[in-house]
C-alpha positions in Angstrom: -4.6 21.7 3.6 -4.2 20.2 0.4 -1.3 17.9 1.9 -4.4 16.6 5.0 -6.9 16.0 2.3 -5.0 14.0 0.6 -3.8 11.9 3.6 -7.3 11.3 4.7 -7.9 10.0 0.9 -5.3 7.7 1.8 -6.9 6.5 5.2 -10.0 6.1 2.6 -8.3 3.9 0.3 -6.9 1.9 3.3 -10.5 1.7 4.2 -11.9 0.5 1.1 -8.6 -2.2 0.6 -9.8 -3.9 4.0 -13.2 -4.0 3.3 -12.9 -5.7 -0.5 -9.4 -7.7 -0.1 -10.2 -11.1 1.1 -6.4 -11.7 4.0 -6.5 -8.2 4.8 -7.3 -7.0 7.8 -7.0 -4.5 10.5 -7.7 -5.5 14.0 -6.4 -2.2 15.7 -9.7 0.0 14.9 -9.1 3.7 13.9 -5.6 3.9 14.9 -4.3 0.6 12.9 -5.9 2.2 9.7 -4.5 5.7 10.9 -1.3 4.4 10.9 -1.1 2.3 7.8 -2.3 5.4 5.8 0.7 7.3 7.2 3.1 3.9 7.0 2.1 3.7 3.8 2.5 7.5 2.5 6.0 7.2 4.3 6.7 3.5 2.2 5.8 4.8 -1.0 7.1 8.0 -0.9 10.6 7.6 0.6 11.1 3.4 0.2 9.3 2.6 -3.6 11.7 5.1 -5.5 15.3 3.7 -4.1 13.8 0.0 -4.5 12.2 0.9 -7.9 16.2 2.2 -8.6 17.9 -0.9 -7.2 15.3 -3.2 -8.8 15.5 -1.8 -12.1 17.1 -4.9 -14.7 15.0 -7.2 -12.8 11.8 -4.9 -13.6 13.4 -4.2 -17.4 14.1 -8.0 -17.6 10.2 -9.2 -16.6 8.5 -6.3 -18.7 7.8 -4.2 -15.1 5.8 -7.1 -14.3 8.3 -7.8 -10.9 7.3 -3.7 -9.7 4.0 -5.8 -9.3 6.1 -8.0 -6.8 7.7 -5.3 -5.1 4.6 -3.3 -4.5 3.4 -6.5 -3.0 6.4 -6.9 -0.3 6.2 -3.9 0.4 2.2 -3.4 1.1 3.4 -7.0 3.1 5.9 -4.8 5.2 3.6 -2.8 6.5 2.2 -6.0 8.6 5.5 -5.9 11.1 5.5 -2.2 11.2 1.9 -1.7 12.2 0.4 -3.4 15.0 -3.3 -5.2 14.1 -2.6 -5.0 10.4 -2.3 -8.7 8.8 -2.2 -9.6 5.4 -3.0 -13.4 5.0 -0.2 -14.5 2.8 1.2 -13.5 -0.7 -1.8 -13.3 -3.2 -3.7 -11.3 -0.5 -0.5 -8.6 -0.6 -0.5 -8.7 -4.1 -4.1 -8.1 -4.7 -4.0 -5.8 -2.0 -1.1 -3.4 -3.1 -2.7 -3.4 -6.3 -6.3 -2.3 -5.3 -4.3 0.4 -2.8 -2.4 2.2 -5.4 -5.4 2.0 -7.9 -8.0 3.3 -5.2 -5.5 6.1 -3.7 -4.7 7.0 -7.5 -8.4 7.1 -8.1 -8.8 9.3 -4.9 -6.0 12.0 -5.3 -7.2 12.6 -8.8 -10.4 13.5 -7.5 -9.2 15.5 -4.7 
């Protein structure tokens, strides 16, 4: 149970990153936000870690300013994986990573 709730906090925070991130977008309806809730519970659980790993004397050398950068490819990512979700260009991936994490943070400590 715990595991659903927290997935539909996810599809929440997906939600809420289309609605306030100017370049994002979702043109599939329920199923394209759906499925980047789930792409993106997949990305950061499995992906993030072994990049965060393979990225780390980059990150140490830029102050963990460049886990700002990956978080940004990788919320890019998503757009070839699924279908109707288009990010705009770079600073609309970076602002919309960031608001994702904080806003799916914000939710699961809630929940």
């Amino acid at each position: 149970m715990h595991t659903i709730l927290r997935y539909l906090g996810t599809v929440a925070a997906v939600v809420l990153t289309v609605n306030l991130v100017p370049g994002v977008s979702v043109a599939g309806g329920w199923e394209s936000i759906l499925l980047a809730a789930l792409v993106w519970s997949v990305i950061v659980i499995v992906i993030r870690p072994v990049l965060k790993i393979l990225t780390l004397p980059i990150t140490l050398l830029t102050f963990g300013l460049f886990s700002f950068v990956l978080n940004a490819f990788l919320f890019y990512a998503m757009t070839f994986i699924v279908p109707g979700f288009e990010v705009a260009g770079f600073l609309s991936a970076l602002l919309g990573a960031l608001v994702l994490s904080v806003l799916t943070w914000l939710i699961h400590q809630i929940l």
